[in-house]
N, CA, C and O atoms as a GROMACS GRO file, in nm:
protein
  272
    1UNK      N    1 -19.990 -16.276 -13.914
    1UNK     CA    2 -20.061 -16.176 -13.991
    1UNK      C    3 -20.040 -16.206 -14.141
    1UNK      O    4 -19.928 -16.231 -14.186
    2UNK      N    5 -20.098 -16.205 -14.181
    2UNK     CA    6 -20.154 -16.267 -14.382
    2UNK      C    7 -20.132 -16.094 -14.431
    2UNK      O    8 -20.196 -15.997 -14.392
    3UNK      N    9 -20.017 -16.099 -14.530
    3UNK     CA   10 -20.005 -15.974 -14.598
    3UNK      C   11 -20.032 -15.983 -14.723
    3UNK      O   12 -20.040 -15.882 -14.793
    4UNK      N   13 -20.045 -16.074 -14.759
    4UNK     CA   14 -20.111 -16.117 -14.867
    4UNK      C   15 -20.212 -16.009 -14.956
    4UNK      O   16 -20.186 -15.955 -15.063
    5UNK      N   17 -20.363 -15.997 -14.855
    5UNK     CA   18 -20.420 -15.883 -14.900
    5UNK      C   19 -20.338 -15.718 -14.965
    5UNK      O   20 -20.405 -15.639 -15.031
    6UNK      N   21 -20.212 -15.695 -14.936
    6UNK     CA   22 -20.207 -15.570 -14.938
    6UNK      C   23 -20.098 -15.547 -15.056
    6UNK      O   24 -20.038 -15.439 -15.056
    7UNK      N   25 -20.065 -15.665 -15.179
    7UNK     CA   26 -19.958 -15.718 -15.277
    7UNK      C   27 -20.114 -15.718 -15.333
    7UNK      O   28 -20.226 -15.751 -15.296
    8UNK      N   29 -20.038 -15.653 -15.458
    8UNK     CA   30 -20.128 -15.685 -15.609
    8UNK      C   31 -20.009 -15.734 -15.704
    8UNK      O   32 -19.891 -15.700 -15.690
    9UNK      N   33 -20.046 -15.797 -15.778
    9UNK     CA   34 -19.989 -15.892 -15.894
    9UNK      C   35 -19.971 -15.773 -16.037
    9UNK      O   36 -19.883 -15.787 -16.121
   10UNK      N   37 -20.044 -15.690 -16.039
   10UNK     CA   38 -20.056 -15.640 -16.140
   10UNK      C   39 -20.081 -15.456 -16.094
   10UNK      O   40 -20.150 -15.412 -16.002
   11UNK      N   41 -19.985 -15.368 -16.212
   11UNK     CA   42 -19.980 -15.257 -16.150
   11UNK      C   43 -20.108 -15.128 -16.229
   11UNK      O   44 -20.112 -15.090 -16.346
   12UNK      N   45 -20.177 -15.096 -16.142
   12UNK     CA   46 -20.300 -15.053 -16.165
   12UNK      C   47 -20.246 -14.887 -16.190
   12UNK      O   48 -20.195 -14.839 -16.088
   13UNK      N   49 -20.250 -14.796 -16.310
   13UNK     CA   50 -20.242 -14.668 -16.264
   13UNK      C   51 -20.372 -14.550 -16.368
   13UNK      O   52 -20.451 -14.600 -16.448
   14UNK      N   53 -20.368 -14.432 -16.348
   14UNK     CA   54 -20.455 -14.378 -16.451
   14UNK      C   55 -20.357 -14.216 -16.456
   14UNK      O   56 -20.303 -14.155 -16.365
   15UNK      N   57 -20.364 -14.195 -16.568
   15UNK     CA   58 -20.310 -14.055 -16.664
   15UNK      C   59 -20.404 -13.942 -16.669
   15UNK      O   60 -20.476 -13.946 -16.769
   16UNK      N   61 -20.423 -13.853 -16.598
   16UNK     CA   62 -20.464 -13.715 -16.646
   16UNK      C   63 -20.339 -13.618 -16.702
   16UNK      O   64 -20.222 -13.601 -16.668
   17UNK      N   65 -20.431 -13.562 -16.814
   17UNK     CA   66 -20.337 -13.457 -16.867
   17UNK      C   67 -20.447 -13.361 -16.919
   17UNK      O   68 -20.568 -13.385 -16.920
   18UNK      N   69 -20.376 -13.231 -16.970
   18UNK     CA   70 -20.429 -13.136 -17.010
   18UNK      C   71 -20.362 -13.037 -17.065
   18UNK      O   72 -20.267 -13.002 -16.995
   19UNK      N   73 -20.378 -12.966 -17.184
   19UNK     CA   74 -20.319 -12.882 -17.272
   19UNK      C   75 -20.371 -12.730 -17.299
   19UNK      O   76 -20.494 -12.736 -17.297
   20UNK      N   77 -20.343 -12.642 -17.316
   20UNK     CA   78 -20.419 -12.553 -17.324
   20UNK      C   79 -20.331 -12.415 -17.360
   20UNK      O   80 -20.282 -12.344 -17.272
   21UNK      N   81 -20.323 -12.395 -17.464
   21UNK     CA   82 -20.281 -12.243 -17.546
   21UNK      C   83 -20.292 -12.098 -17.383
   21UNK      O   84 -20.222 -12.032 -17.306
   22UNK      N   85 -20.413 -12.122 -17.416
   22UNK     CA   86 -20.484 -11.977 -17.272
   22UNK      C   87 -20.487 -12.072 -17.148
   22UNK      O   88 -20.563 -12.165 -17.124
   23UNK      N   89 -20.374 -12.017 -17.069
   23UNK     CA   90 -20.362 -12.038 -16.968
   23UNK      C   91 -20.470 -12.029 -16.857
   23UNK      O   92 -20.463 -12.086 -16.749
   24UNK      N   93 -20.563 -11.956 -16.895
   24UNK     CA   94 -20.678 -11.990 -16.801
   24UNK      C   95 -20.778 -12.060 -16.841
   24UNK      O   96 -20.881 -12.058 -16.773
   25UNK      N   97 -20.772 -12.140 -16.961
   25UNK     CA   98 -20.872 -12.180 -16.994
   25UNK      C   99 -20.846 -12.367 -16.938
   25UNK      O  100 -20.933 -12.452 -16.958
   26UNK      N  101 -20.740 -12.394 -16.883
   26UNK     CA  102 -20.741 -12.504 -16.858
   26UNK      C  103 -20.852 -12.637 -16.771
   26UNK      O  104 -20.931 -12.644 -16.677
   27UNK      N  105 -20.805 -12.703 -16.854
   27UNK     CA  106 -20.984 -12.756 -16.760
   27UNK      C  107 -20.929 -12.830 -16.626
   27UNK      O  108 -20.839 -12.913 -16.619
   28UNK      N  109 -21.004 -12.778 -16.525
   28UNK     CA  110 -20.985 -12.754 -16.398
   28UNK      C  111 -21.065 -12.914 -16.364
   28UNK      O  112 -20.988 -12.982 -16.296
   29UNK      N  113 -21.146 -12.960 -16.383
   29UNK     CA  114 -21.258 -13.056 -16.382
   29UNK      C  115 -21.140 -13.212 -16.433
   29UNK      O  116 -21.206 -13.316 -16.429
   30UNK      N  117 -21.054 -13.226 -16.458
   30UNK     CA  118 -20.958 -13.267 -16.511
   30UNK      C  119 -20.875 -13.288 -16.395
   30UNK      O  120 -20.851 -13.397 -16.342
   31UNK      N  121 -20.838 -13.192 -16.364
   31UNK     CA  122 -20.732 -13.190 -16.211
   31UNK      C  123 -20.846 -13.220 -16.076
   31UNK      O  124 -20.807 -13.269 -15.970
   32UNK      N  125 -20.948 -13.192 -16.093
   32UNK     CA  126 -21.054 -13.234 -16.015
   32UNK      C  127 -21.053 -13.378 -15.997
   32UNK      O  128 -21.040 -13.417 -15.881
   33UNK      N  129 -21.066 -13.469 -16.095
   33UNK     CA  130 -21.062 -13.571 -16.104
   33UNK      C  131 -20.956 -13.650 -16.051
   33UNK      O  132 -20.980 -13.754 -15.990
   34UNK      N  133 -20.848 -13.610 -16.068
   34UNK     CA  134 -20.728 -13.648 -15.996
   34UNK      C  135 -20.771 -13.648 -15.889
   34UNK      O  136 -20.848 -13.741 -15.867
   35UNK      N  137 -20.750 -13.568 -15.791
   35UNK     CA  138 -20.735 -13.541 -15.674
   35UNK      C  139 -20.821 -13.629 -15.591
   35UNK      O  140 -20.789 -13.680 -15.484
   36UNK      N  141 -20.969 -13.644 -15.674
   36UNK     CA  142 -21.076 -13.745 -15.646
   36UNK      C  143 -21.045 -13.921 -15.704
   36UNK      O  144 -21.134 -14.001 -15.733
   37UNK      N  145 -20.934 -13.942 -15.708
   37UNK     CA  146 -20.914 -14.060 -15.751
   37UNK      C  147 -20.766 -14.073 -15.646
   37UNK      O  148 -20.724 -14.188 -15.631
   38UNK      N  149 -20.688 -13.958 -15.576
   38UNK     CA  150 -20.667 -13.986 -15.498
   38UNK      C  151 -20.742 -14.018 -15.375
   38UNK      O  152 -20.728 -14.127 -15.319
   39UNK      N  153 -20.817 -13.928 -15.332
   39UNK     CA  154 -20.913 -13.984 -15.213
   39UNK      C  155 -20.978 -14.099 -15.221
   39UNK      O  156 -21.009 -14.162 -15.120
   40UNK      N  157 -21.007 -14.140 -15.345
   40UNK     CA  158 -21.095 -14.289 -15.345
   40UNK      C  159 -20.991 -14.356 -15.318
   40UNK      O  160 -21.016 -14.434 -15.227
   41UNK      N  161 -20.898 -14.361 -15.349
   41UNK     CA  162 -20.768 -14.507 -15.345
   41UNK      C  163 -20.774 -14.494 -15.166
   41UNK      O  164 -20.786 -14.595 -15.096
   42UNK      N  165 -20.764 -14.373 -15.116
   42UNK     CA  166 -20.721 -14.395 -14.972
   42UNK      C  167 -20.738 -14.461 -14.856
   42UNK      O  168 -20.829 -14.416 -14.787
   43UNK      N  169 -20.663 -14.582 -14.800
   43UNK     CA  170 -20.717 -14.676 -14.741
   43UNK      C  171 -20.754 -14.658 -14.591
   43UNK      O  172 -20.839 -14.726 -14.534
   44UNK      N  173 -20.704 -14.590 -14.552
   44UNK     CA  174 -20.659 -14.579 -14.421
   44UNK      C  175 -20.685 -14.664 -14.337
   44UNK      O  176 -20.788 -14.680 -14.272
   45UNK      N  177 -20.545 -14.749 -14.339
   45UNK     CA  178 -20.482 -14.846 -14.279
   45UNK      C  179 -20.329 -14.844 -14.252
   45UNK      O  180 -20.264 -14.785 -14.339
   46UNK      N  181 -20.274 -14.885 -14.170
   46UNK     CA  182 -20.075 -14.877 -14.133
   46UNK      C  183 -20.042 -14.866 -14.226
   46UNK      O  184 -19.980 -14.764 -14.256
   47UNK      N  185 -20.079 -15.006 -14.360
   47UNK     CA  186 -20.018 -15.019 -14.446
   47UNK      C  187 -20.026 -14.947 -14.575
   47UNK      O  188 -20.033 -15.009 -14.681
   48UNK      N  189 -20.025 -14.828 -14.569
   48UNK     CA  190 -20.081 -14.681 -14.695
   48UNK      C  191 -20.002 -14.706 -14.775
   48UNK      O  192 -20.034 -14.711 -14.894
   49UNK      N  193 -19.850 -14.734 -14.726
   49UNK     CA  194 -19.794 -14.728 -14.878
   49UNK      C  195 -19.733 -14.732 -14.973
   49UNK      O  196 -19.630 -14.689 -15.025
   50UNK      N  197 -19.871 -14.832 -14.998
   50UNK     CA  198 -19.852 -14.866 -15.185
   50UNK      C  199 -19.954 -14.740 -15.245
   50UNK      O  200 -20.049 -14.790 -15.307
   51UNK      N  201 -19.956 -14.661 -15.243
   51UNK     CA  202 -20.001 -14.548 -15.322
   51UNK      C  203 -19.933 -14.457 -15.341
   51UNK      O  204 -19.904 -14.381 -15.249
   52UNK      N  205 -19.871 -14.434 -15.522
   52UNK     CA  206 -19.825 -14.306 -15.520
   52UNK      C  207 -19.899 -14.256 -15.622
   52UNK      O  208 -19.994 -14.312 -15.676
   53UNK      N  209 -19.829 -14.093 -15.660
   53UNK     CA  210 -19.891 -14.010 -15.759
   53UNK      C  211 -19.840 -13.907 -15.721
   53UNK      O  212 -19.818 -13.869 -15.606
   54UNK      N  213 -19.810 -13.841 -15.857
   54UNK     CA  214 -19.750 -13.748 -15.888
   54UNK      C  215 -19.821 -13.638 -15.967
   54UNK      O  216 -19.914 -13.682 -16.033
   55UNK      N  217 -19.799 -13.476 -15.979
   55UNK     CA  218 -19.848 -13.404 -16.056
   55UNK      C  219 -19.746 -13.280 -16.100
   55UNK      O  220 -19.675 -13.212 -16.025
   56UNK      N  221 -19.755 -13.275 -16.194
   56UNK     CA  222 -19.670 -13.146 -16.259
   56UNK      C  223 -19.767 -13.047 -16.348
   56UNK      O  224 -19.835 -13.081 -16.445
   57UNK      N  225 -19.756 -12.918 -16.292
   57UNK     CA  226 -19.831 -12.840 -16.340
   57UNK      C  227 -19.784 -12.665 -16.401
   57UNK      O  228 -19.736 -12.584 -16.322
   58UNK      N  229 -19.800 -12.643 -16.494
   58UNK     CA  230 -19.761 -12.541 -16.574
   58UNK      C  231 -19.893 -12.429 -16.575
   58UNK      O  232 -20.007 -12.451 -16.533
   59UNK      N  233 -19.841 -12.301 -16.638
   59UNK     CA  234 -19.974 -12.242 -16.684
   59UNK      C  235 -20.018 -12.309 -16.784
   59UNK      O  236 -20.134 -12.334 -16.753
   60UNK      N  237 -19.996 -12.356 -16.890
   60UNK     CA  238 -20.066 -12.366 -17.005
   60UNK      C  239 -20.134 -12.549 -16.990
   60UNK      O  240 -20.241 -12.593 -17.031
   61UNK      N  241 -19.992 -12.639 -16.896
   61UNK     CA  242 -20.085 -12.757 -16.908
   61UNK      C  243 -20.014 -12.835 -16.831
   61UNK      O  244 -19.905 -12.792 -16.794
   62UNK      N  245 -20.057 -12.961 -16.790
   62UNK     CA  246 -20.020 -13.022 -16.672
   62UNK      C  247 -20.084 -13.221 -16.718
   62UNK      O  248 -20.165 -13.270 -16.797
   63UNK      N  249 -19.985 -13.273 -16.612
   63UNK     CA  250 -19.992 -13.412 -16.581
   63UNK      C  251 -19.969 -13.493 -16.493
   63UNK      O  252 -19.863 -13.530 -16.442
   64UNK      N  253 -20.065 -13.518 -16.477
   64UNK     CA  254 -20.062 -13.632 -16.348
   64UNK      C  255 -20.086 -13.729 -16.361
   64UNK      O  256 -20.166 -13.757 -16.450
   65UNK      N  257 -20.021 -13.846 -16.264
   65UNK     CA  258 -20.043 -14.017 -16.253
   65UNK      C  259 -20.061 -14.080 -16.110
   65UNK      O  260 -19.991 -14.022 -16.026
   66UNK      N  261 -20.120 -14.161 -16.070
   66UNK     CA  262 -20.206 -14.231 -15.978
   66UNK      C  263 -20.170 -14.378 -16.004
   66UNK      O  264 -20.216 -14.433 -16.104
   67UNK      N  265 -20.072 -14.458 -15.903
   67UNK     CA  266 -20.062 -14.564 -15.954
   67UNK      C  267 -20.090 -14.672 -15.829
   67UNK      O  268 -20.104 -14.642 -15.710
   68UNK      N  269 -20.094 -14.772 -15.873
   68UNK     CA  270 -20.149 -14.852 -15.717
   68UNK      C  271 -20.061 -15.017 -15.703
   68UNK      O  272 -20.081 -15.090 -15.606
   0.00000   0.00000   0.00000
């Protein structure tokens, strides 16, 4: 079996963040995006994982990372 395919050379990730005084005004479309950049990465195959990501979230503002 060639594992080859499932090693990247180089580490791929992306940063959402968001700030926001009024706690409800946070942009939601933001954390949307995340979540949708988790599902795109998702391979579903045995070998899942090399995918992580993390999120920390407050009222006023939050950050997340997606790395591959």
């Amino acid at each position: 079996m060639n594992l080859d395919k499932y090693y990247i050379k180089n580490l791929e990730e992306k940063i959402y963040y968001g700030i926001n005084k009024n706690s409800e005004a946070i942009n939601f479309e933001i954390i949307k995006s995340f979540f949708q950049e988790l599902i795109k990465r998702k391979r579903n195959d045995p070998f899942e994982g090399g995918l992580q990501a993390s999120m920390i979230l407050f009222s006023t503002s939050f950050a997340g990372k997606v790395c591959l």
